[in-house]
Rosetta silent file (secondary structure, phi, psi, omega in degrees, C-alpha in Angstrom):
SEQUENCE: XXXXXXXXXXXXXXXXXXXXXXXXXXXXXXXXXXXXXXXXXXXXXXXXXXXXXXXXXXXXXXXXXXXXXXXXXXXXXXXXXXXXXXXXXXXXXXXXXXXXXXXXXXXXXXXXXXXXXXXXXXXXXXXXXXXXXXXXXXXXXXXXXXXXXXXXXXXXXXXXXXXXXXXXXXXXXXXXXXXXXXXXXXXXXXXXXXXXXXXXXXXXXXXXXXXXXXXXXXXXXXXXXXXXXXXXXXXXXXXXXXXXXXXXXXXXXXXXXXXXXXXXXXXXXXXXXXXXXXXXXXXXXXXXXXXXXXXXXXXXXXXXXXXXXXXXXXXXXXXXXXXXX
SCORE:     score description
SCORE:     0.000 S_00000001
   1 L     0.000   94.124 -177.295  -60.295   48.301   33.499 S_00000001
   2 L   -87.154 -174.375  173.369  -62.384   45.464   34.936 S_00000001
   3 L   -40.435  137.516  165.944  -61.682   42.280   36.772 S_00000001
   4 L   -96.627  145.779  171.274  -59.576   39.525   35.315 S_00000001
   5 L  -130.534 -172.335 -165.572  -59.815   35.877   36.213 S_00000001
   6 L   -93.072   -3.118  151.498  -57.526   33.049   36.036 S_00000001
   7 L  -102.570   28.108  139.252  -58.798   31.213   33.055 S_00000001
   8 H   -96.341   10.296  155.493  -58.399   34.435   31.149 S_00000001
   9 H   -69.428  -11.195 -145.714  -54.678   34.636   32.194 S_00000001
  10 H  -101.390  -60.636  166.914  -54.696   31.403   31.086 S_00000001
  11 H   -12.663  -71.245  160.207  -55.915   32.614   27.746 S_00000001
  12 L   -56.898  -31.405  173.360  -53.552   35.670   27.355 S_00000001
  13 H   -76.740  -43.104  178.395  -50.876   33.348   28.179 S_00000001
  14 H   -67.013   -2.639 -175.122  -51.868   30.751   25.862 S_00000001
  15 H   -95.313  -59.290  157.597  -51.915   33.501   23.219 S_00000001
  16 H    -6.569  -93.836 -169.571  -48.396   34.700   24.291 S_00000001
  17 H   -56.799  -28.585  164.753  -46.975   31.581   23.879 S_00000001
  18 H   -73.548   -2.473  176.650  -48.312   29.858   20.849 S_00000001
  19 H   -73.857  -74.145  176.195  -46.737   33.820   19.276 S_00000001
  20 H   -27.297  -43.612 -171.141  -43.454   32.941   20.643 S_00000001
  21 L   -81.430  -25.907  151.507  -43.649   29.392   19.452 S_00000001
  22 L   -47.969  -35.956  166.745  -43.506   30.444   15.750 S_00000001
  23 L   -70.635  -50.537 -158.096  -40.364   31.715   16.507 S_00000001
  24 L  -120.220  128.824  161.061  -38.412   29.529   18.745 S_00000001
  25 L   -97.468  134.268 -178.488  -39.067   25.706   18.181 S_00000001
  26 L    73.087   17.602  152.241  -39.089   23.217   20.493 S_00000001
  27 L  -157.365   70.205 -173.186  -38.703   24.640   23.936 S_00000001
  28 H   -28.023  -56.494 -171.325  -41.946   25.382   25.434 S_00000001
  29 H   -55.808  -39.127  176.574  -40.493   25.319   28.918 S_00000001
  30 H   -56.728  -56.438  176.216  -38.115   28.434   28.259 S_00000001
  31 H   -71.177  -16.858  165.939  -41.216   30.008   27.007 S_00000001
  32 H   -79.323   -8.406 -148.256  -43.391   29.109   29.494 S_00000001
  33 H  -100.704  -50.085  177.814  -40.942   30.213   32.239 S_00000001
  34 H   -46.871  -55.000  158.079  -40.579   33.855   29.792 S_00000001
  35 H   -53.071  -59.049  171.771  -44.382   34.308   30.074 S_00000001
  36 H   -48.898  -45.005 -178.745  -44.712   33.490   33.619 S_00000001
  37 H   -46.348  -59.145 -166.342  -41.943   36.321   34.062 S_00000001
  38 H   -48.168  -58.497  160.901  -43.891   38.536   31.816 S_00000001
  39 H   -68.193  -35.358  150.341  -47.275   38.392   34.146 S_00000001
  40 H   -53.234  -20.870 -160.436  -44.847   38.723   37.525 S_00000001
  41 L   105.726  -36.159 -162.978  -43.582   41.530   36.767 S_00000001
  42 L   -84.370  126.455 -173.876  -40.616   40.343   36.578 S_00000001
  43 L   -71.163  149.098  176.240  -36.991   41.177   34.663 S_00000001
  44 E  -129.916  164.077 -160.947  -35.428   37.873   32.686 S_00000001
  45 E  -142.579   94.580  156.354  -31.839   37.166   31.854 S_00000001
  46 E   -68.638  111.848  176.437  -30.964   34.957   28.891 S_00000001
  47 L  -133.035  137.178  161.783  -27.851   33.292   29.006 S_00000001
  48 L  -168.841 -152.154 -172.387  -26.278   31.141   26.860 S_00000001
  49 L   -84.478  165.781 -176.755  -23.654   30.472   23.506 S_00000001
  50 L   -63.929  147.177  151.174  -24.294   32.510   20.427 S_00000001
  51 L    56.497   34.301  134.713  -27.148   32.090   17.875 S_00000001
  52 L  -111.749   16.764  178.216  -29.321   30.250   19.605 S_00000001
  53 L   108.106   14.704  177.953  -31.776   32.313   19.685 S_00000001
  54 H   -64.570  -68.358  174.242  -31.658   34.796   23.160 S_00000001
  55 H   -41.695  -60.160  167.247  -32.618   37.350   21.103 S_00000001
  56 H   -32.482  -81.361 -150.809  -35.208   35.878   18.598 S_00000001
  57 H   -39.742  -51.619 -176.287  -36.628   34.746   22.012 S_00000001
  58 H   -66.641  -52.208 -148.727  -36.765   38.449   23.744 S_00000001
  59 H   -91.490  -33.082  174.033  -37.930   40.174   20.361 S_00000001
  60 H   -82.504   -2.417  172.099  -40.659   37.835   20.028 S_00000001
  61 H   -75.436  -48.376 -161.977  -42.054   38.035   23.533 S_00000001
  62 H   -63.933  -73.761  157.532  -41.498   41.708   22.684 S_00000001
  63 H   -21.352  -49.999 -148.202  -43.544   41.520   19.100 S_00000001
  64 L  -105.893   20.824 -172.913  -46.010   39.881   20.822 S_00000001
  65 L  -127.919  140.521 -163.677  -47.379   42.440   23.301 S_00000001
  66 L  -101.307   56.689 -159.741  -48.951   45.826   21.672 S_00000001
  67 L  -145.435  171.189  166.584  -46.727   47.928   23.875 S_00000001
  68 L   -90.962  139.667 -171.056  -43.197   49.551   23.068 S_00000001
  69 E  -127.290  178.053 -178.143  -40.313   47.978   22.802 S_00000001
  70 L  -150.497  150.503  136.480  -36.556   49.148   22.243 S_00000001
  71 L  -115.590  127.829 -149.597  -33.230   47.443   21.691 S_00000001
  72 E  -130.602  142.805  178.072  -29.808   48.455   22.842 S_00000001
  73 E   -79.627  145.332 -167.791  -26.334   46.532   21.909 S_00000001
  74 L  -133.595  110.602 -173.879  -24.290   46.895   24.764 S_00000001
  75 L  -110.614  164.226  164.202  -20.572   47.879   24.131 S_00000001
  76 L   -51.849  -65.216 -177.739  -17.375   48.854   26.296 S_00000001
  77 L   -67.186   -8.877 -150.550  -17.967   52.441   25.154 S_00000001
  78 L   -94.069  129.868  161.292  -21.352   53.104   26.130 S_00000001
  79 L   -28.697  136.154  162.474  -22.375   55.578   28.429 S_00000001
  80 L   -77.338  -32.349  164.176  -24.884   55.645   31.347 S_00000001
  81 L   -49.373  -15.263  146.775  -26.691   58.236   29.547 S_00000001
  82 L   -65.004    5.713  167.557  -26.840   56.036   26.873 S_00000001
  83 L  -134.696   13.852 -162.787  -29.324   54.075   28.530 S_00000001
  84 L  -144.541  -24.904  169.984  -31.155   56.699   30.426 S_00000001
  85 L   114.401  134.072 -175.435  -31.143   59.571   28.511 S_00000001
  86 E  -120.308  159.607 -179.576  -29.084   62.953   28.516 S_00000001
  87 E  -121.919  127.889  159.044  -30.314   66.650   29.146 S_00000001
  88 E  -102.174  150.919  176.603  -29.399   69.063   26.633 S_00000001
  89 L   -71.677  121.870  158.358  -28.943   72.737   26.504 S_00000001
  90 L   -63.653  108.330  175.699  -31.685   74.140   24.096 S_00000001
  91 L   -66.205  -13.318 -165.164  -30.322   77.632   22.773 S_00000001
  92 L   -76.255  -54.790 -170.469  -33.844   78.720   21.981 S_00000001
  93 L   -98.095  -19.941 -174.534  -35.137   78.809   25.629 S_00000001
  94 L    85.113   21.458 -165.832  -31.974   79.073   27.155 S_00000001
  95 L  -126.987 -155.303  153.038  -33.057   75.608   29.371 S_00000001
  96 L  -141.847  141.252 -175.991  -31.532   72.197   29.173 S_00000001
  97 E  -129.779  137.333 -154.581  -34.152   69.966   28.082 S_00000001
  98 E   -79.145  147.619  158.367  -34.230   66.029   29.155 S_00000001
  99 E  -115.798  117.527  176.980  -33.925   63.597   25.933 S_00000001
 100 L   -95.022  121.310  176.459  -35.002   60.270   27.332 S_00000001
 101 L   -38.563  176.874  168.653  -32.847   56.853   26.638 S_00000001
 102 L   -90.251   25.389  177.746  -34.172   53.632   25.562 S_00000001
 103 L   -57.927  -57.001 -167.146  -34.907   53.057   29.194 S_00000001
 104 L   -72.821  100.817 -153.732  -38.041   54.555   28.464 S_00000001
 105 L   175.031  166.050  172.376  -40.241   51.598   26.797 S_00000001
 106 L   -92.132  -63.780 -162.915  -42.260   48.963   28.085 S_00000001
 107 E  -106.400  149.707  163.576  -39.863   45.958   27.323 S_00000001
 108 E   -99.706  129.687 -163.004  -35.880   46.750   26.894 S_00000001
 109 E  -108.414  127.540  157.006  -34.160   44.244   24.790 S_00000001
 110 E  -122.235   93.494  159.493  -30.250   44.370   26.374 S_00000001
 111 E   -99.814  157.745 -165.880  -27.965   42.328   24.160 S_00000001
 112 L    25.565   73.296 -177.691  -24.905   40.976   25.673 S_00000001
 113 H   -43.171  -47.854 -174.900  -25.541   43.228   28.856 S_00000001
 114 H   -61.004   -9.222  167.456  -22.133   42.063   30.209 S_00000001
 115 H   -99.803   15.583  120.938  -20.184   44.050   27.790 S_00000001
 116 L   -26.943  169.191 -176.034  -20.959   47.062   29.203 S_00000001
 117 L   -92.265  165.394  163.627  -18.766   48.715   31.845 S_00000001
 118 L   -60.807  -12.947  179.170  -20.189   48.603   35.791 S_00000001
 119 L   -55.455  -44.780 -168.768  -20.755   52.292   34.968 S_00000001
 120 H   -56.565  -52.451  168.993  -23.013   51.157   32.597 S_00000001
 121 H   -97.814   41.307  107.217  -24.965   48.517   34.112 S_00000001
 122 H  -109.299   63.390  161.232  -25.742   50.184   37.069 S_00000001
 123 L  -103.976  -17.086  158.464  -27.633   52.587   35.112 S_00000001
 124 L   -45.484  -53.749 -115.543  -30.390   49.183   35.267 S_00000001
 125 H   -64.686  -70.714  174.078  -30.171   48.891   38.778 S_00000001
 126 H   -17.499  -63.487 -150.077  -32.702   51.523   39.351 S_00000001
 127 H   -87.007  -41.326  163.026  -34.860   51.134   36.770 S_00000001
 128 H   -50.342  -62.753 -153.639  -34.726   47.199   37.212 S_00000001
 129 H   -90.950  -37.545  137.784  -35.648   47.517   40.926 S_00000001
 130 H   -85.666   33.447  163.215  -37.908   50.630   41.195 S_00000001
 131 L    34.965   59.808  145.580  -39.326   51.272   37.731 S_00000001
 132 L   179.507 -173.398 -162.881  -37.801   54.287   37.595 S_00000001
 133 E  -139.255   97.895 -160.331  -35.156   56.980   36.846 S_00000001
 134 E   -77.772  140.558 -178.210  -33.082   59.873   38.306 S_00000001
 135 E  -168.206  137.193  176.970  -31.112   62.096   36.253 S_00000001
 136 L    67.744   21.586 -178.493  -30.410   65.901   37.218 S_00000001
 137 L    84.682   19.082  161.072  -31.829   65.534   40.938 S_00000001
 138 E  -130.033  171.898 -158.033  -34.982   64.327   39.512 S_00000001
 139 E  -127.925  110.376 -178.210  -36.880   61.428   39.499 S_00000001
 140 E  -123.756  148.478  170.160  -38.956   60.567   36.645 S_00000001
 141 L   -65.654  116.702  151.942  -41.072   57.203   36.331 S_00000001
 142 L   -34.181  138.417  167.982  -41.079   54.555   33.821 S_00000001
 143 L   -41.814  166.699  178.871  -43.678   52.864   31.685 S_00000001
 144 L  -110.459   29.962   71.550  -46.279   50.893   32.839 S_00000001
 145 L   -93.946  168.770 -174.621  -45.395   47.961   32.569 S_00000001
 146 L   -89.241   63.693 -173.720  -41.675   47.426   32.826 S_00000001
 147 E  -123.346  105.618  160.418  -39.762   44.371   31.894 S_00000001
 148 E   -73.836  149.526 -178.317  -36.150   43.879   30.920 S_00000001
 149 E  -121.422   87.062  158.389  -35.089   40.871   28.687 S_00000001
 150 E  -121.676  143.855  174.482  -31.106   40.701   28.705 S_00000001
 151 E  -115.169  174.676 -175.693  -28.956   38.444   27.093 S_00000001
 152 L  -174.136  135.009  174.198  -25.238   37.503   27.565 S_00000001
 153 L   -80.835  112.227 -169.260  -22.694   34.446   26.431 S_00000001
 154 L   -76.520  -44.888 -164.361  -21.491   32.991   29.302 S_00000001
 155 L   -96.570   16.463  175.055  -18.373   31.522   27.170 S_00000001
 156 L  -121.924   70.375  178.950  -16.956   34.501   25.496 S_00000001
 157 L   -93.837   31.909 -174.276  -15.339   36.351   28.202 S_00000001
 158 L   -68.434  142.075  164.821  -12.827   38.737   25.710 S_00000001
 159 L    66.780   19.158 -166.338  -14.112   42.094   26.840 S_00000001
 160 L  -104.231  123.606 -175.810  -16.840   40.966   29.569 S_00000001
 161 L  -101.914   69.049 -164.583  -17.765   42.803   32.332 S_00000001
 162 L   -49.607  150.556 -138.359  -19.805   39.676   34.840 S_00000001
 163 L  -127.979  127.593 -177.256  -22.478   41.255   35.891 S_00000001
 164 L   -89.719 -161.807 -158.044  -22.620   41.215   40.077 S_00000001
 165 L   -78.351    6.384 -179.115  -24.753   39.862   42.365 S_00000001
 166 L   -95.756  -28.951  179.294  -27.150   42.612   43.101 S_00000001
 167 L   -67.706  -50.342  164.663  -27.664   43.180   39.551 S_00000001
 168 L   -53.030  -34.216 -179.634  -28.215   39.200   38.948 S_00000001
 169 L   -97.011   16.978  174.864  -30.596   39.025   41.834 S_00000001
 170 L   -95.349   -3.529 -176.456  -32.946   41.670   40.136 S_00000001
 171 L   -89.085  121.799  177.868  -33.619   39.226   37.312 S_00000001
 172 L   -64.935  -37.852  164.210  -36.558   37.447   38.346 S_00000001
 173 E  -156.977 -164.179 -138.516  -35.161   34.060   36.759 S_00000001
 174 E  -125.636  104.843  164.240  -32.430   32.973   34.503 S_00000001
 175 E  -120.362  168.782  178.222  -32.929   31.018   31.181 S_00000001
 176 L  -110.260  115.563 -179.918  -30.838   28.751   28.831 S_00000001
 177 L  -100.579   -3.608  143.840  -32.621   27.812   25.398 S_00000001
 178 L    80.103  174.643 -177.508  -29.513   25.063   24.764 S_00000001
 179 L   -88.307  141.759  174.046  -29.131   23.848   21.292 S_00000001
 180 L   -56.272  125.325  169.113  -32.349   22.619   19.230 S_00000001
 181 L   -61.752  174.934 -152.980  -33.202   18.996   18.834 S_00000001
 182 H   -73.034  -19.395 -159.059  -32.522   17.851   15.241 S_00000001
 183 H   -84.344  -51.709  175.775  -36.555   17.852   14.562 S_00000001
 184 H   -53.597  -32.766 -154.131  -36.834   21.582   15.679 S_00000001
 185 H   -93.728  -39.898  163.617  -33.701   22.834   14.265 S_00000001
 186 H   -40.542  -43.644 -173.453  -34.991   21.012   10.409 S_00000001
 187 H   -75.952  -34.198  122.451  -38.567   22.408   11.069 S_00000001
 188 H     6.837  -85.507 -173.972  -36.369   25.893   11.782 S_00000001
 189 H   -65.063  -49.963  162.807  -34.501   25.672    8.355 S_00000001
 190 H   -30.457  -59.646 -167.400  -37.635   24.816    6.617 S_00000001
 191 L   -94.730   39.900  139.289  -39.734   27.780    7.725 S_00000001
 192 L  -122.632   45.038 -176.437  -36.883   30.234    7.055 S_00000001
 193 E  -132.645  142.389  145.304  -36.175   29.030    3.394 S_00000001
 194 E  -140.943 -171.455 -176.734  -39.083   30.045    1.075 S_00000001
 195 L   -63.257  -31.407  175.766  -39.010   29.977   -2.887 S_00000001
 196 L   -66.371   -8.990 -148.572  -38.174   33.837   -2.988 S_00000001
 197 E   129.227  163.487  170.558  -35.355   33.628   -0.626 S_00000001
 198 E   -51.200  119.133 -172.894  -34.251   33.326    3.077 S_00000001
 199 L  -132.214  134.927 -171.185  -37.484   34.518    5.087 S_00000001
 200 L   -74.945  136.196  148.999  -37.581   35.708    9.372 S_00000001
 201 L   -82.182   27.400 -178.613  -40.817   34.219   10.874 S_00000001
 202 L  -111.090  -12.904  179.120  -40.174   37.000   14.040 S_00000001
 203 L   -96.878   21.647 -159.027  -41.338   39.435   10.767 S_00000001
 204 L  -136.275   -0.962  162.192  -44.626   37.486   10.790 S_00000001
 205 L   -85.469  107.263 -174.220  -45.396   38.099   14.555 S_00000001
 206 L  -103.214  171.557 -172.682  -48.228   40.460   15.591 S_00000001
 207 L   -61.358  149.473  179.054  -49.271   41.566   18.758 S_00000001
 208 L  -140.922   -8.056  179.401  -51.755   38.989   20.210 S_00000001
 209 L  -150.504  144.924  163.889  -52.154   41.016   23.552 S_00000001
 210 L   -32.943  131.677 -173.321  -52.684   44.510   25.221 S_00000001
 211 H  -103.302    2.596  126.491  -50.694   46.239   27.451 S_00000001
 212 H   -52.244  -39.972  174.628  -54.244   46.588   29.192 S_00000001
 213 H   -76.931  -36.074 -161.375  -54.354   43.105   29.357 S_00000001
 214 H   -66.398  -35.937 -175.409  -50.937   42.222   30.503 S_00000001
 215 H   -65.543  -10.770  178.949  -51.863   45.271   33.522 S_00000001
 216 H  -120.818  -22.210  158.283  -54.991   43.559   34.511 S_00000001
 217 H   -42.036  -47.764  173.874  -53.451   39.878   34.031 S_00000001
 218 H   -56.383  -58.911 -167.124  -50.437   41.321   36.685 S_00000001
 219 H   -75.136  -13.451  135.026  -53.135   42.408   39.063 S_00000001
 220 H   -43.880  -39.687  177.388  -55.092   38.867   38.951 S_00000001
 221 H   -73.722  -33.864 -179.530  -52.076   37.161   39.042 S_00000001
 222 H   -34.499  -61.672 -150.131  -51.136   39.599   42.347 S_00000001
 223 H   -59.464  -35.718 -172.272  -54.364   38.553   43.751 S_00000001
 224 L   -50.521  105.639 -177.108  -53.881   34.508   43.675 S_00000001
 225 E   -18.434  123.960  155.609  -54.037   32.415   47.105 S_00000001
 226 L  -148.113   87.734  118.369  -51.125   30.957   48.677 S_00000001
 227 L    56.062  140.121  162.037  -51.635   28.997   51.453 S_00000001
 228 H   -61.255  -40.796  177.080  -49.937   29.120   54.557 S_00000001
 229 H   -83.588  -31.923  154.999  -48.436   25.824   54.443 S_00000001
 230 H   -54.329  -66.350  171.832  -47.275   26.646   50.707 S_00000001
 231 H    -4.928  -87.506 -141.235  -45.544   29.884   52.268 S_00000001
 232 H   -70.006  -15.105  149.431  -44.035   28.033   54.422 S_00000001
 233 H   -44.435  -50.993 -136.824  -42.527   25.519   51.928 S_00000001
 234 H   -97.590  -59.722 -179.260  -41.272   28.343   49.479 S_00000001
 235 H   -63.678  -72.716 -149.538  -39.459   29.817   53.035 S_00000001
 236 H   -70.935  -18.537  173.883  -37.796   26.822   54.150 S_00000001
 237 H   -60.380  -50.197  164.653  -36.556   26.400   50.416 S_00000001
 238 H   -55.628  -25.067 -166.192  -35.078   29.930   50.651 S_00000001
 239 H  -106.398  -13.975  160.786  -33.663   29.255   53.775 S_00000001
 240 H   -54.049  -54.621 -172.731  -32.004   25.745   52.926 S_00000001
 241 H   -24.302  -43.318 -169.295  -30.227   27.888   50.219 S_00000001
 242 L   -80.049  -24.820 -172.776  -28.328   29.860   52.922 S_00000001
 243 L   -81.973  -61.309  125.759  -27.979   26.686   55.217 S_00000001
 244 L    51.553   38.678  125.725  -26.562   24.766   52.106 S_00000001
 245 L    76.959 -111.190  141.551  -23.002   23.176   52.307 S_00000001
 246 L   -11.126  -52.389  173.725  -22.352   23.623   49.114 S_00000001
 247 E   -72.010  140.423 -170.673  -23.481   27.369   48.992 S_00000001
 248 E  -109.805  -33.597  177.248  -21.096   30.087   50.263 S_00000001
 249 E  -147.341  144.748 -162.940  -24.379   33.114   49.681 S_00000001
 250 L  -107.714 -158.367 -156.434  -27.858   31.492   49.549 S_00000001
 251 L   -76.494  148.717  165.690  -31.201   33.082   48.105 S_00000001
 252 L  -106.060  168.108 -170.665  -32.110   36.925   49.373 S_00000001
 253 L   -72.243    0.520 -172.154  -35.515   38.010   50.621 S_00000001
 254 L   -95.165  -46.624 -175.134  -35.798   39.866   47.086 S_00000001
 255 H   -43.714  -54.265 -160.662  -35.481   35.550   45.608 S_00000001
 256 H   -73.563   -7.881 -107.597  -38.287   35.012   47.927 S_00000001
 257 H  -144.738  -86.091  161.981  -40.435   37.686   46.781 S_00000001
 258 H   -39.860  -40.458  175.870  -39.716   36.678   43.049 S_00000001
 259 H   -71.212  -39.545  178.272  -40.323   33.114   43.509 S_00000001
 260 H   -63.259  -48.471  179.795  -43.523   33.635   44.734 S_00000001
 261 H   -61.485  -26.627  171.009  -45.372   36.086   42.270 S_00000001
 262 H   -38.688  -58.776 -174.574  -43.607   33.306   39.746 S_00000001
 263 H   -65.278  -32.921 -172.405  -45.370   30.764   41.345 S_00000001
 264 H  -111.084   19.669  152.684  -48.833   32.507   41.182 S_00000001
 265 H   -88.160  -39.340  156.224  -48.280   33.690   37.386 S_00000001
 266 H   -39.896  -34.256 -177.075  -47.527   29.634   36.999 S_00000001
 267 H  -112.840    2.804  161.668  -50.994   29.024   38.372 S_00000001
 268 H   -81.227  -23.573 -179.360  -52.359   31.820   36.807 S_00000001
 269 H   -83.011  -22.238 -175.629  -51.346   30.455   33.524 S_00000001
 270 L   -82.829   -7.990  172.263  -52.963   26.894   34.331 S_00000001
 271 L   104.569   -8.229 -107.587  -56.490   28.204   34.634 S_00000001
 272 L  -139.050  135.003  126.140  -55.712   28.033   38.950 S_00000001
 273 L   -68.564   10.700 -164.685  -56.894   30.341   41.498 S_00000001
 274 E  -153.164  150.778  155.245  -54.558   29.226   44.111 S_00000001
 275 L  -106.289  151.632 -136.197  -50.720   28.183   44.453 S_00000001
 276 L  -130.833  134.658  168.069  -49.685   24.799   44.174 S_00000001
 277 H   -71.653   -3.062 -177.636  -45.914   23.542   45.921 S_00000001
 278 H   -95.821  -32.872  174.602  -45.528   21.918   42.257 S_00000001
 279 H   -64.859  -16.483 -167.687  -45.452   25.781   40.970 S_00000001
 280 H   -89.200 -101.218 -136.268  -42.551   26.770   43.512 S_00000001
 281 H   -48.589  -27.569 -151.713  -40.626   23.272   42.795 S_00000001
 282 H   -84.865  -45.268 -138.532  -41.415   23.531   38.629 S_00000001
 283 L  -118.159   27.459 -155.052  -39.562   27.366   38.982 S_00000001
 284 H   -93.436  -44.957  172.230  -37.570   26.977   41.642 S_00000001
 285 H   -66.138  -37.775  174.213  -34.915   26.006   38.598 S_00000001
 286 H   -70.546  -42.095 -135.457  -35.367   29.783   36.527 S_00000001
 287 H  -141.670  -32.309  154.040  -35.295   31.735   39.417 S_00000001
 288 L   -87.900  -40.668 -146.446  -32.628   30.765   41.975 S_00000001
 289 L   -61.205  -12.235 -126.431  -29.138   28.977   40.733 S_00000001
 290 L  -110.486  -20.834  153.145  -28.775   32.209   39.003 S_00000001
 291 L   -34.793  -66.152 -161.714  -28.755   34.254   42.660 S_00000001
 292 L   -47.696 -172.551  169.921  -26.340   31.638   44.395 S_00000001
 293 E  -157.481   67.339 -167.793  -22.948   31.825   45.055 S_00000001
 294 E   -68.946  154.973 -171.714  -21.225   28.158   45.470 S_00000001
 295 L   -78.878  168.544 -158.567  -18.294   27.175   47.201 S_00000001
 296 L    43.393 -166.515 -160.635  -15.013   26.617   45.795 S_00000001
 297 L   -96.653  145.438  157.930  -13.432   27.364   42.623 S_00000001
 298 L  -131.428  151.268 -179.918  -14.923   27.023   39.153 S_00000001
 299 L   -63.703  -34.525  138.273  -13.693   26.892   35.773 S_00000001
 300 L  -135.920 -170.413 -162.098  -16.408   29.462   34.522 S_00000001
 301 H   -71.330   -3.675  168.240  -19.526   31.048   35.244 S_00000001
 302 H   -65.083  -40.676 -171.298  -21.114   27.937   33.745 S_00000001
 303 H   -78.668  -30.531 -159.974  -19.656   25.795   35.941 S_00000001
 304 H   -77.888  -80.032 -170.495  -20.415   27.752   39.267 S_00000001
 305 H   -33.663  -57.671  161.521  -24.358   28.154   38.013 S_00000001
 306 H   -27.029  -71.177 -159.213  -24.366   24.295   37.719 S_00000001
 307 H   -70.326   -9.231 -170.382  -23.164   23.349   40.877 S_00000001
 308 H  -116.523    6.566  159.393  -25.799   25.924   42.187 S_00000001
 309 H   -93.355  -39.585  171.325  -28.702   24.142   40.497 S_00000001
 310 H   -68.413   -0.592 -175.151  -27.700   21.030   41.553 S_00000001
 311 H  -106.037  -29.460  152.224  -27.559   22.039   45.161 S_00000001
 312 H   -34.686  -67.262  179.292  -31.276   23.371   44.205 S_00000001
 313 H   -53.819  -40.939  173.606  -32.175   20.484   42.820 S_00000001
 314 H   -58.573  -71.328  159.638  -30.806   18.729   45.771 S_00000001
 315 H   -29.516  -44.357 -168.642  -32.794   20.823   48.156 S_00000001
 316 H   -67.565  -41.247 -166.906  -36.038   20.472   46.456 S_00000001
 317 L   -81.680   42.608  168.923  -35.690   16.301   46.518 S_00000001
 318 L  -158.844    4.428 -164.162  -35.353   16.130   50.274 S_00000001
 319 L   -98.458  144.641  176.076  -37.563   19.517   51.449 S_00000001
 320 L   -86.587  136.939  151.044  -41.114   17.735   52.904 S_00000001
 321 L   -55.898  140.995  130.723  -44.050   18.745   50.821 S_00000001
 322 L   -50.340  114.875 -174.238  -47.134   20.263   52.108 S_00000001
 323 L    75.010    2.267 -167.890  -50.106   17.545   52.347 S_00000001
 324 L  -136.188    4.043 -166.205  -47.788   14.992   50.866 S_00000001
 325 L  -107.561    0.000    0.000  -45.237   14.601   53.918 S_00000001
């Protein structure tokens, strides 16, 4: 497995993403921010209103990697062993022999994660944070690579379990794909009418990359420079968070962690050998409001996430640049 360099990340990413873009029209940034994830390392969390497309979005990111993927519906009844796998007794040996969940895969598709019980979902938490899985006193590892994709409808809380904040701050960042302008959502209806019939374009997505390449893309992406004086931007961002007014629990040292490899998959995807303070500030939006915890009351979990972007956003427009201050 040789060396990788950064304008072949930039490649595999541009390969990624024009895959993706067959699927889901018109919002490049969601997909760039899903890619960047993808090369971090990093777990993502779709949230939004129904049938816009969280899924499509996850299965074709999924589709578009030559690795395994699984998808599990997430119900009220379900089990943790339903995501991890149960050991049965075998009468033949007289043993109990492990049957392994859909845990075990390179990406896990989790729709509407939040209607599991807490039982449920913290049968992630592991597997999210250490790649890996205990069951019976033992500890067995996960694929290589790892990434959860879950989605969940923030405005349909019959039967909703909100998923807390340790569990939220393992998602490396948080997206919304919002409703389609009218030119996407026509071009949309277009390519899924044909003369035969109703047609998917997610059944027209092949693999365009390796799950050698995405493993030697992560460790190039690992590898990318960041500056001392970038550091120390990306820390004083994290540490307004906590300072924050407005915030009641800022960013954790796991946020800081996550923002960074973010930041150097972002400049790995640009062709860049180095981090930039415009990659922490472009992703700064994906990867904390979703972390935050804002003061006072909100009418939902919509409302709370707002108020904790805007206190981002606020932070970002008043934090001194590096070289530009």
């Amino acid at each position: 497995m040789g060396d990788m360099t950064a304008p072949e990340v930039a490649a595999i990413a541009g390969r990624i993403r024009a895959s993706v873009a067959t699927v889901i029209s018109g919002k490049p940034e969601a997909i760039d921010a899903a890619v960047c994830a993808l090369l971090a390392g990093g777990h993502m969390l779709i949230e939004d209103v129904p049938g816009v497309g969280k899924t499509t979005l996850a299965r074709a990111l999924a589709r578009s990697i030559d690795a395994r993927a699984t998808r599990i519906q997430f119900t009220s009844d379900m089990l943790p062993t339903d995501v991890t796998g149960v050991s049965v007794f075998d009468r033949s040996t007289q043993e109990f022999r492990f049957h392994p969940g859909p845990v075990f895969t390179h990406v896990l598709i989790g729709d509407e994660v939040n209607r599991a019980t807490p039982k449920t979902q913290s049968a992630l938490l592991e597997a999210m944070g250490e790649r890996q899985v205990s069951i019976d006193g033992a500890t067995l590892p996960l694929p290589d690579p790892f990434m959860v994709v879950a989605t969940q409808n923030p405005q349909d809380m019959e039967g909703t379990f909100p998923l807390p904040e340790a569990q939220r701050d393992r998602f490396m960042i948080r997206l919304s794909l919002g409703y389609p302008e009218p030119r996407a959502e026509l071009a949309m209806l277009r390519a899924r009418s044909t003369a035969a019939g109703a047609s998917d374009p997610l059944d027209a997505v092949a693999p365009v990359a390796s799950v050698d390449d995405i493993l030697r893309a992560r460790a190039c992406v690992a590898g990318i420079a960041m500056a001392d004086g970038v550091a120390g931007y990306l820390v004083s961002l994290i540490g307004a968070t906590r300072a924050h007014p407005g915030i009641a629990l800022g960013a954790s040292p796991r946020a800081t962690l996550h923002l960074a490899a973010m930041a150097r998959a972002r400049a790995g995807v640009l062709g860049r050998s180095f981090v930039s303070p415009d990659d922490i500030a472009a992703l700064a939006g994906v990867d904390l409001p979703h972390r935050l915890v804002p003061r006072g009351r909100h009418a939902s979990s919509l409302d709370a996430l707002a108020a904790a972007a805007e206190a981002v956003s606020e932070i970002l427009g008043r934090l001194p640049v590096p070289g530009l201050a």
